[in-house]
Structure formats: structure tokens, C-alpha cells
N, C-alpha and C positions, 0 to 999 in steps of 0.2 A: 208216516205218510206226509206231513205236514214238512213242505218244502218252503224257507225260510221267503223262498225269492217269487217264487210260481208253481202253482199245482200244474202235473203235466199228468194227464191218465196214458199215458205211454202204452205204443203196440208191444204184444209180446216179444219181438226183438231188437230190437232197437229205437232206442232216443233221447234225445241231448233235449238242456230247455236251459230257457238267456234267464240270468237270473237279474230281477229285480228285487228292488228295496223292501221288505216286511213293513207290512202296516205300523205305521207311527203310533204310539202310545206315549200320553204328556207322565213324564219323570211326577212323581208326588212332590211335594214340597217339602215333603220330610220322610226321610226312608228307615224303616223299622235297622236297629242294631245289627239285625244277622245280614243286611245291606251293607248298609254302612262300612262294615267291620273288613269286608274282602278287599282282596289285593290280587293284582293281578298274575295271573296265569300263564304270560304270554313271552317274560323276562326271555328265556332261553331257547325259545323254538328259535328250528333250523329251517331256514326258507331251501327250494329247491335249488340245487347248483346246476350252472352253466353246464358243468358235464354230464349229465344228469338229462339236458335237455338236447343237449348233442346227440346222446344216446337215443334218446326217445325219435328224433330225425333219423337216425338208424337203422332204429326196428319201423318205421314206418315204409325206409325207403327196400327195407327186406319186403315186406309186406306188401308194395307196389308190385316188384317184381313177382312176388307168387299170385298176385290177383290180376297181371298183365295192365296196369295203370302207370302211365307215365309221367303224370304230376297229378297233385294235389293241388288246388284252390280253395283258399280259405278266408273271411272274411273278421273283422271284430268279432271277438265273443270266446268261449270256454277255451276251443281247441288252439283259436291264435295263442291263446295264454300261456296253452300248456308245453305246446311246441317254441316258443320263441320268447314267453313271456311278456307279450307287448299286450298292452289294453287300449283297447281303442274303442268309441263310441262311433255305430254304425248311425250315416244317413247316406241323402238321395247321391252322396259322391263317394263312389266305390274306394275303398281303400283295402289292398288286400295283398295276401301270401302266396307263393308261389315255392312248393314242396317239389321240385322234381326229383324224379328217381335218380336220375344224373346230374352232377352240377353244384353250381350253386345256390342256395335258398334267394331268390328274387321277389321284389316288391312294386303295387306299384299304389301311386300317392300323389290326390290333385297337389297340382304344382305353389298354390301359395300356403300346406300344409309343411312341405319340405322337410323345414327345418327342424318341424316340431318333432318330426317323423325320427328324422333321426338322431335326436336328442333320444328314441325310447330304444330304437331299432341296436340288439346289438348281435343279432345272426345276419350274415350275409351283407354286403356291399353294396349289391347291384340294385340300388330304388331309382325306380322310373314313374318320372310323373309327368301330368297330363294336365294343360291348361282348359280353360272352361268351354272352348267352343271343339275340344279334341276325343276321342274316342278312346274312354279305359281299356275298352275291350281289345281294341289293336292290339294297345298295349302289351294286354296277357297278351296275345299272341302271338308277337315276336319276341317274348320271353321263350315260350316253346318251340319257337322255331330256332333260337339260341341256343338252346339244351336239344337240338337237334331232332326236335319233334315237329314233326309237320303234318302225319296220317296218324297220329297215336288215338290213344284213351286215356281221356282228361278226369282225373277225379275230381267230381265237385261234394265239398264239405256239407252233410245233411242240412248246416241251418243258413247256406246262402243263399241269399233273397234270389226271388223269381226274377224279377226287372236283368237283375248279375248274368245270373244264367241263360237268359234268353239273348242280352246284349252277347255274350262269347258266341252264341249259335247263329247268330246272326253276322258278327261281322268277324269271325271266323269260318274258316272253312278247309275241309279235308278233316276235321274233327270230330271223336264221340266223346261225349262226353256221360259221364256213370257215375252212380252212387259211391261217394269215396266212405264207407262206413266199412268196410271190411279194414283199412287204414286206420280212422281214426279211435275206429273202436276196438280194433284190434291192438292199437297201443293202449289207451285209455280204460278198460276194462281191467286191464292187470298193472296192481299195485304195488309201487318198488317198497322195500323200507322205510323210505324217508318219507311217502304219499303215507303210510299207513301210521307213521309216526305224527304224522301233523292230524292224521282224522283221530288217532286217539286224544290228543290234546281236545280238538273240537270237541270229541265225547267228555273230556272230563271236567272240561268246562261247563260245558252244557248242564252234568250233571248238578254242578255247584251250586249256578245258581239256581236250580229249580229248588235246590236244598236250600237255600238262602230263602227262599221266596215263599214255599208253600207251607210255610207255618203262620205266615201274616194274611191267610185267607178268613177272610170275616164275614158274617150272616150278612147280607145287604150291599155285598162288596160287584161293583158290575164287572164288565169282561173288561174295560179299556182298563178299569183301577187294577185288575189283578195282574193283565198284560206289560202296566207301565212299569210295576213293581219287577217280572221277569225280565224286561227291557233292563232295567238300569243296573240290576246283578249283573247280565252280562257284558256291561260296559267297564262296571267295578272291577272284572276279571281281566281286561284288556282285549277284548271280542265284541265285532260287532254281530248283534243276533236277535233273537225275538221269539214270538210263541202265539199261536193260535188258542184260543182259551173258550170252552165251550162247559155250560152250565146245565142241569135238568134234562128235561125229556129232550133236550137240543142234542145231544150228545149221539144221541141214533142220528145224524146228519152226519156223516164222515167229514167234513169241511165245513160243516156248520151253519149256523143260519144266518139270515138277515135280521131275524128279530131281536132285540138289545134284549138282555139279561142280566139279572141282578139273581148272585145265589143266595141262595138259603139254608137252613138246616136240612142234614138228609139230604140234597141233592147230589147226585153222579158229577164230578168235574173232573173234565178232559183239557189235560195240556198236551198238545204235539208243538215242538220248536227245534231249535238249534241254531247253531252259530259257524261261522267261517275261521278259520285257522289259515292265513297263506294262501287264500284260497279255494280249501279243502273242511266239506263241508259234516256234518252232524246232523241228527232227523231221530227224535227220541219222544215217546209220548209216556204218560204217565197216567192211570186213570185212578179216583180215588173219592169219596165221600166226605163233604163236609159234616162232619158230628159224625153218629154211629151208624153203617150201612147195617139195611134190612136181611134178610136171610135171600131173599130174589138177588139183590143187588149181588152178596158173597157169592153164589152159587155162578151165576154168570162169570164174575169176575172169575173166580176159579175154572171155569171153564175156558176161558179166553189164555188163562196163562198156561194151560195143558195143552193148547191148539199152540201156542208160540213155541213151547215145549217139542213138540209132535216134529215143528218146521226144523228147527234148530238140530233134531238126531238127521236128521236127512242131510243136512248140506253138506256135504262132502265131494274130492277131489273125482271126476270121473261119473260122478250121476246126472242125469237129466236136470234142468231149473225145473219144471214141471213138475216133478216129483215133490218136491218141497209144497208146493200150492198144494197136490193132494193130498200131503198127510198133513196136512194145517186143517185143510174140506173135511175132509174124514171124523177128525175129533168132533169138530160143529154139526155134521148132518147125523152123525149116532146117536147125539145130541138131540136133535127131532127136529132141528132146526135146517133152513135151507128147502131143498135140495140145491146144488149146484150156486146161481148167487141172488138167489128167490131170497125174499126179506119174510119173515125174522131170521137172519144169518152174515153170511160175510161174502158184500155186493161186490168186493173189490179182490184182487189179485193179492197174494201173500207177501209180497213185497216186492219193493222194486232193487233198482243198481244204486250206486251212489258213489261220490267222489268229489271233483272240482264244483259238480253239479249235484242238488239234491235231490234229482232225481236222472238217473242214465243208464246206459247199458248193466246187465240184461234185468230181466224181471223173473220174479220168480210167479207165475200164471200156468193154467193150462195150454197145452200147446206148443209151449217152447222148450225143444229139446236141446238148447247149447248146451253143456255141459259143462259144469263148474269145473274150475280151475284154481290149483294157487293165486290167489293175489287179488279174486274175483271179490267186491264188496258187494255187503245186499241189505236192507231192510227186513225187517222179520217185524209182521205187523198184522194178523189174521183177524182181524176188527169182526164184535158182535153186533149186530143193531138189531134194535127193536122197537120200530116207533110208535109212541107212545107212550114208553116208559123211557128207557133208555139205551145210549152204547156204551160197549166198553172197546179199548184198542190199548195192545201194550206191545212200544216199538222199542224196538233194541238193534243196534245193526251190526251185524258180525262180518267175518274177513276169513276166507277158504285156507286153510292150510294146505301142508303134504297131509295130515293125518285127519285133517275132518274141518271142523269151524271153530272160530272162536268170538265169542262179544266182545264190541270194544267196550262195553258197561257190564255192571252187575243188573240183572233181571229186578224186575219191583218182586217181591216176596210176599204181600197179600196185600189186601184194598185199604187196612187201615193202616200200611204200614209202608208209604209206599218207597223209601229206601231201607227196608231193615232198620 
């Protein structure tokens, strides 16, 4: 659940979220040996190729035509990235993408930006910029009237600002403009090989350093000390990444609390983190008792990995996302727990999408019936809470095949044991 950058509680079909930076944790001053000791992970990963992204402008622009959208509008953030590969930091001066169905990929870019612009820019030629007293929005608009659009259907990118989209309706005209998510999630949801190659790096990174880390947990140890310690594994790996770190009866808080924590013997500790690869991100929690758990604490826990269990037979090529939420529900309300996402149970959706983003198309919840696909990634995370005492959540995230699912980790295998 724990999205490195921003918690997004996403509608059941769709949605992108801008990632930001994980909470800072100060590096210790001295890092235990199984720190120390790692090396990075990072040597040989394959970044996305040029053709790679061509392709992906491809299938976006098949996908314009079957949904009747004549360009795409896009601003900084995930999908510029993914399409063109340029980063760029949004403010109050539009800078943005122009996806047309026909043509060529157009830009436009205030005019003392320029140069910087196309130092990054390497799709497409035609960047038009716009000095401080001039109208961006024209601008789009004689892009589309270039690409021979003048009455069409303009898609606009789910996460471009309101101020964007009202300036085009405004000083455009003969225009509709529409949700461009049948496009961007329509490319974005399915994962080529080399997307699935870099989120398994992200996982076995991830993996390391939690392995690195969680033997140096000690009685009196608070959240930032044990955080800073999972911070600097995955720096040692060559990743930047982080970890939400939740202690005692905090743990029934899916996201955690505001009150500082220091553990102790016997208390439940919840790590959810991960880290970026290219990009391409990781979302793995781990739950687990410092000293020896009680027979309550086991019995949940093994309850929670039977619900993960339950989600994980369902995903397959051709079933409902939905489907997966309910056979994850199922295990926990038999249970006595719940009904539906009534607490003592599991308040949140079974897992969400994941990719560029840590959290994105689609989700696994009641109600949404997309239909998993080859290439589709998801979250597998059916969290117990119970407050008062405590939660448990064990995240793993898997990748649809032809023949069913598969994790890009190995599953934790019991509470005290929590990598085999």
C-alpha cells in the first residue's frame, strides 16, 4: 500500500498520482555490517529505449482512433515521461505535449525556457513557445489546427491542472475536449518486458535491503531510527527508496499514525516501502514481531497470508479485478471479521495498479470489472486491522500472465520468519 511518493486512495478505475519525495530519515552515523556490506544492484539495468517509446506513441495513437480523440494533451509528470521521456517540474507556466493522432508530436514552451526545453526534448521538432504577455493556450490551438484539427475531440491527460484546461476552453474554440485515460491508460496498464524487467529489479532491491535492515531492530529503537537504517540499504543498493515504519497497536492505522513510537518487546512492526528503478516503481510490506509473537498475533498473521493467498489464485487473464477483492473479503469475513470494510477487518480495497507510478490503473476493489490482462501489475495487500491491538498487511505485487499471475517476490512465510 505504501506508495514511496504519495498515498492516493484511487477510484475503482482509474488513477495516476505525482510522486513526491518519502519522508527524510537522518542516515545513523554508524551503520550495522549487514549495511555496510551491500553493493549495488543497479550496475546493469536496461533503461527504456527510444524505440520502445515510439512504439508506445503507436499504440496510443491506435487507441485515439478507436476512442474518436484527436490529440492528447499532456503536461509534466508520469505519462510525459513515459511517452517522451522528458521531466519536467510543473508551475503557473504551462509547458506541455501535444500527442496527435496525426502528425507530428508538438510542444509548446514559455519562450525564455527554450533552450532548456530542448536540451531534454528528443521526440518531435516542432516546440512553440510563448512570451510572458502571450496566450499558451492559442498556442495549443494552432497546433491542432496544424494537424488539421479544428472541430475534433481533444484529449486531456487525467492529471492536467484545472487553470490548463479551462485556458484551451476558453481561448479555443469549435473544441471538445475529454478524458484522455482510455489512451494513457490504455498504453500504461500493460507492461512490455523491459517495464517488467525494471519493476523486478525495484522488487529485488526492495527486498535486500529490508533483509539488510530488519535484524538491526532493537527494543527502544523509534520509527525515524529504524526508517533511516532502511533509507541507507537502499541507497547502498544503488536506489533511491524508503519505508513507512509503524510500531504496536499503530499498526491497525493502514498509513499510520501521528504519534512518535518507540518499539518494544512483542510489539507488531509494519514496514511498507520501496524504491524506484528507471522509474519503475516497488510497494512491498512486511509484517512481523519484535521477540516472540503471542498466539493472537500468529493466528491473525496467518489469516492475512491465507487472504493474500485467496487474491493471488484469482488473478488471472480474462476475470473481473473485482473478483480478486472478493476472494481476499471472503477469507476475512468467514473469519468473523468485517462485514464488507466494517473494522475489525480490511477497510481498504485488495490492491491497487502499479508501475511508473505507485499507485495507478486499475485496482483490485469491488465494482470494477476491467478485466485483467497479460501485462497488467497489481498490489496484492488485504490488510487486517484491529484497533486496539493491532494490524497486519502482507504486500507482494504480482504481473498477469497468459497462464495466471505471477509475484515479483517471494511471499513472507510466517510472522517470525519474515523472509524464510
Amino acid at each position: 500500500m505504501y506508495n514511496r511518493r504519495d498515498f492516493l486512495l484511487a477510484s475503482a478505475g482509474v488513477a495516476g498520482v505525482s510522486l513526491i519525495p518519502p519522508p527524510a530519515f537522518a542516515e545513523p552515523a554508524e551503520l550495522p555490517e549487514s549495511i555496510r556490506s551491500l553493493v549495488t544492484m543497479t550496475g546493469e539495468v536496461v533503461p527504456i529505449s527510444d524505440d520502445e517509446r515510439k512504439a508506445r506513441v503507436e499504440k496510443a495513437r491506435q487507441l485515439m482512433t478507436e476512442n474518436k480523440i484527436d490529440a492528447v494533451v499532456m503536461e509534466g509528470g508520469t505519462s510525459m515521461r513515459y511517452f517522451a521521456d522528458v521531466r519536467w517540474g510543473n508551475s503557473e507556466r504551462p509547458f506541455a505535449l501535444v500527442i496527435p493522432a496525426r502528425g507530428e508530436l508538438a510542444w509548446i514552451c514559455p519562450a525564455f525556457e527554450e533552450e532548456r526545453a530542448r536540451e531534454l526534448i528528443r521526440s518531435g521538432t516542432d516546440v512553440r513557445t510563448w512570451e510572458e504577455d502571450e496566450s499558451p493556450y492559442k498556442l495549443l490551438g494552432s497546433i491542432f489546427k496544424d494537424r488539421g484539427v479544428r472541430f475534433g475531440r481533444i484529449g486531456l491527460e487525467e492529471r492536467l491542472r484545472f487553470f490548463i484546461a479551462e485556458g484551451l476552453r476558453k481561448d479555443t474554440s469549435g473544441l471538445e475536449f475529454v478524458d484522455a485515460v482510455p489512451v494513457t491508460a490504455g498504453c500504461r496498464m500493460i507492461k512490455s518486458p523491459a517495464e517488467l524487467a525494471l519493476m523486478q529489479k525495484a522488487n529485488d532491491i526492495t527486498i535486500e535491503a529490508y533483509k539488510a535492515s530488519f535484524g538491526s531492530l532493537k527494543d527502544g529503537m523509534t520509527q525515524g531510527e529504524f526508517g533511516g537504517l532502511i533509507s541507507a540499504a537502499f541507497r547502498k543498493l544503488g536506489a533511491q527508496g524508503g519505508a513507512m515504519v509503524i510500531f504496536g497497536e499503530y499498526t491497525a492505522f493502514p498509513h499510520g499514525s501521528r504519534v512518535p513510537q518507540k518499539v518494544k518487546e512483542g510489539d507488531t512492526v509494519l514496514v511498507d516501502g520501496g524504491c524506484s528503478v528507471e522509474g519503475y516503481s516497488s510497494d512491498i510490506t512486511r509484517t512481523f514481531v519484535l521477540g516472540k509473537p503471542t498466539p493472537r498475533q500468529t493466528e491473525i498473521w496467518n489469516l492475512e497470508r491465507k487472504a493474500q493467498d485467496a487474491a493471488f489464485a484469482v488473478a488471472k487473464p480474462g476475470v473481473p479485478c473485482e473478483n480478486v477483492d472478493a476472494a481476499a473479503r471472503k477469507v476475512i469475513t468467514d473469519a468473523g471479521f468485517g462485514p464488507g470494510y466494517k473494522l475489525p477487518g480490511l477497510p481498504h480495497r485488495t490492491g491497487h495498479g502499479i508501475g511508473m507510478d505507485g499507485h495507478e490503473w486499475t485496482n483490485f476493489v469491488k465494482g470494477n470489472k476491467t478485466l485483467m490482462r497479460p501485462g497488467m501489475c497489481f498490489s496484492d495487500e488485504p490488510t487486517i486491522c484491529i484497533y486496539g491491538e493491532f494490524g497486519i498487511r502482507l504486500e507482494d505485487c504480482l504481473y498477469v500472465t497468459e497462464n495466471g499471475a505471477t509475484m515479483f517476490t517471494k511471499q513472507s512465510p510466517s510472522i517470525d520468519q519474515p523472509f524464510g
